[in-house]
C-alpha positions as CSV (number, residue, x, y, z in Angstrom):
1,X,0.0,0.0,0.0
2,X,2.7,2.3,0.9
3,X,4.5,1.8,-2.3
4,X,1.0,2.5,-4.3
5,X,0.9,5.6,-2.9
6,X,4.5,7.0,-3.3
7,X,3.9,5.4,-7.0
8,X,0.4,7.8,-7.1
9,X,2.5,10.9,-5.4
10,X,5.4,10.0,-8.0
11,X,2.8,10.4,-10.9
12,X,1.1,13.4,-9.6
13,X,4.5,15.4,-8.8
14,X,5.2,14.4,-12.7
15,X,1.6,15.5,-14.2
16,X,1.9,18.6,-12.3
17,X,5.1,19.3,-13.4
18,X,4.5,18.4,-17.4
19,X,1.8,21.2,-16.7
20,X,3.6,23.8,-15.8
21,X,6.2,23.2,-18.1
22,X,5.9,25.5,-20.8
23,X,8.4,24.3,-22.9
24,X,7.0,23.3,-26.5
25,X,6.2,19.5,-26.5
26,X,7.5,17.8,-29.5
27,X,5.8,15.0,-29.8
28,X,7.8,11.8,-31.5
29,X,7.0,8.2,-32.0
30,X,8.7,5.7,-29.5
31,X,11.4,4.6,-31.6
32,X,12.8,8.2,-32.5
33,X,12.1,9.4,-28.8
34,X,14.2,6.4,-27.9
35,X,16.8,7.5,-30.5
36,X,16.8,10.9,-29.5
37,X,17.6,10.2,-25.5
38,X,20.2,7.7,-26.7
39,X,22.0,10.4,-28.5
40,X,21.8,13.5,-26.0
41,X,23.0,10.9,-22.9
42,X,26.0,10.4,-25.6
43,X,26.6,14.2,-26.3
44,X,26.8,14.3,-22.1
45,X,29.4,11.8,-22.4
46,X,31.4,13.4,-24.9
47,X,30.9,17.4,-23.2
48,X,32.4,15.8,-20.2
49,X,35.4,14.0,-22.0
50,X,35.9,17.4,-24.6
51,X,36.1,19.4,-21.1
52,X,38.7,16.1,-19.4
53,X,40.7,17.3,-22.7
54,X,40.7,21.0,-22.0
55,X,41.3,20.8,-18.8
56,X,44.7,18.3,-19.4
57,X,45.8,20.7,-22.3
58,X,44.5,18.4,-24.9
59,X,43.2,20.9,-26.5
60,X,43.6,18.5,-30.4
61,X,42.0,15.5,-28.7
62,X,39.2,17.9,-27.6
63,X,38.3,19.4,-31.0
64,X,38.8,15.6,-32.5
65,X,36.0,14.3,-30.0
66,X,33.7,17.8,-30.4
67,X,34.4,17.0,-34.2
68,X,33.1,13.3,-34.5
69,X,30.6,13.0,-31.5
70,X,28.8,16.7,-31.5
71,X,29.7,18.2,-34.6
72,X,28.7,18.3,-38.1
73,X,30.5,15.0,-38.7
74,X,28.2,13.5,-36.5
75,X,25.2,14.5,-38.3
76,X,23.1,11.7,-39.9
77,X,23.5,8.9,-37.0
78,X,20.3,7.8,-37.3
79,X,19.7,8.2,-41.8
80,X,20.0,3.9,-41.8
81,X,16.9,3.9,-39.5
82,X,12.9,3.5,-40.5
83,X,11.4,6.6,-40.6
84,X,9.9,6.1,-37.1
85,X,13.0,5.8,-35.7
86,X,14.8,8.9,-37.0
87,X,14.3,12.2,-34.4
88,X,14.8,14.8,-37.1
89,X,12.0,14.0,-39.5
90,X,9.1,14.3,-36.5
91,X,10.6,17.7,-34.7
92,X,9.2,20.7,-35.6
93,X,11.1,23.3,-38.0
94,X,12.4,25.5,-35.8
95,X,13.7,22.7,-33.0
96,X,15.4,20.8,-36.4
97,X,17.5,23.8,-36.9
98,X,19.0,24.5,-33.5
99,X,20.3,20.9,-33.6
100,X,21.8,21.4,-36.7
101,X,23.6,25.1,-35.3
102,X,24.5,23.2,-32.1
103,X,26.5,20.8,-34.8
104,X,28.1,23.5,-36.8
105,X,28.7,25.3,-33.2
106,X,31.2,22.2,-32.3
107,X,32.4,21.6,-35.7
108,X,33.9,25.5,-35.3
109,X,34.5,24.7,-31.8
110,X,36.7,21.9,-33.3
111,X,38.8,24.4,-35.3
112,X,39.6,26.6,-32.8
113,X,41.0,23.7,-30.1
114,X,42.7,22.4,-33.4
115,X,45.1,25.6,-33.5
116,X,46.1,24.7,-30.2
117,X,45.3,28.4,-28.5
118,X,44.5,27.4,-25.2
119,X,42.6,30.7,-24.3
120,X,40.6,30.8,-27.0
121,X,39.6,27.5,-26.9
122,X,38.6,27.9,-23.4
123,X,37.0,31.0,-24.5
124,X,35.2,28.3,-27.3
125,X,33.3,26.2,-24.7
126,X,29.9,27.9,-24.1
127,X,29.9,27.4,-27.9
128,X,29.4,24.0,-27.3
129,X,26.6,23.9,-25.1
130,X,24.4,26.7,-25.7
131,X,22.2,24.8,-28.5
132,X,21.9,22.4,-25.7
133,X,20.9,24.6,-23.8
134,X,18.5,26.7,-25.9
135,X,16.7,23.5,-27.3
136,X,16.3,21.7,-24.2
137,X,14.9,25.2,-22.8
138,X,12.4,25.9,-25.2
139,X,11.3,22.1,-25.9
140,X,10.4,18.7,-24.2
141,X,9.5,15.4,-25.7
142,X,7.1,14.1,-22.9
């Protein structure tokens, strides 16, 4: 009983929440939500490892991984799928396109750690988050 009602509380805290979320839901089917989760935990993964890099002075390695994991390189990971399975094709216009800028946002990052200037790689960072964070501001998928 006292699990059913945490569950119910659980569920409630959530519904509330989804309510007054007013992020733009972008609804997508199972298999390219799926898709889509699988990919940003990855891009957490390889922000953490790009700022391992930086941090260590490894400022080539850094723009290598921002270059193949985040940026316009890594575009098209999910082009073998079925249609249902492929994020891009089911958000709407405007979410579509900050993706792709957050892609061409590492791909430049990935120049500038590339010519080995430590401060302006540094300076190069927020670069590589802040389509994250502008898409995952303005949108939600549940």
């Amino acid at each position: 009983m006292k699990t059913m009602i945490v569950f119910s509380l659980a569920l409630l805290a959530s519904t509330l929440h989804a309510a007054d979320d007013g992020r733009q839901l972008a609804p997508l089917p199972a298999a390219a939500e799926a898709a889509l989760r699988a990919e940003m935990r990855a891009n957490l993964l390889a922000l953490n490892e790009i700022l391992g890099l930086v941090a260590a002075g490894k400022l080539k390695e850094a723009g290598e991984v921002a270059e193949s994991e985040l940026g316009v390189s890594a575009m098209g990971k999910h082009r073998g799928q079925p249609l249902a399975a492929r994020p891009g094709p089911h958000m709407p216009p405007a979410m579509h396109a900050t993706g792709m800028d957050g892609h061409r946002a590492a791909s430049e990052f990935a120049r500038i750690a590339a010519s080995g200037d430590r401060e302006q790689t540094i300076a190069a960072l927020p670069s590589l988050t802040s389509g994250c964070v502008a898409c995952h501001y303005a949108y939600r998928i549940r």
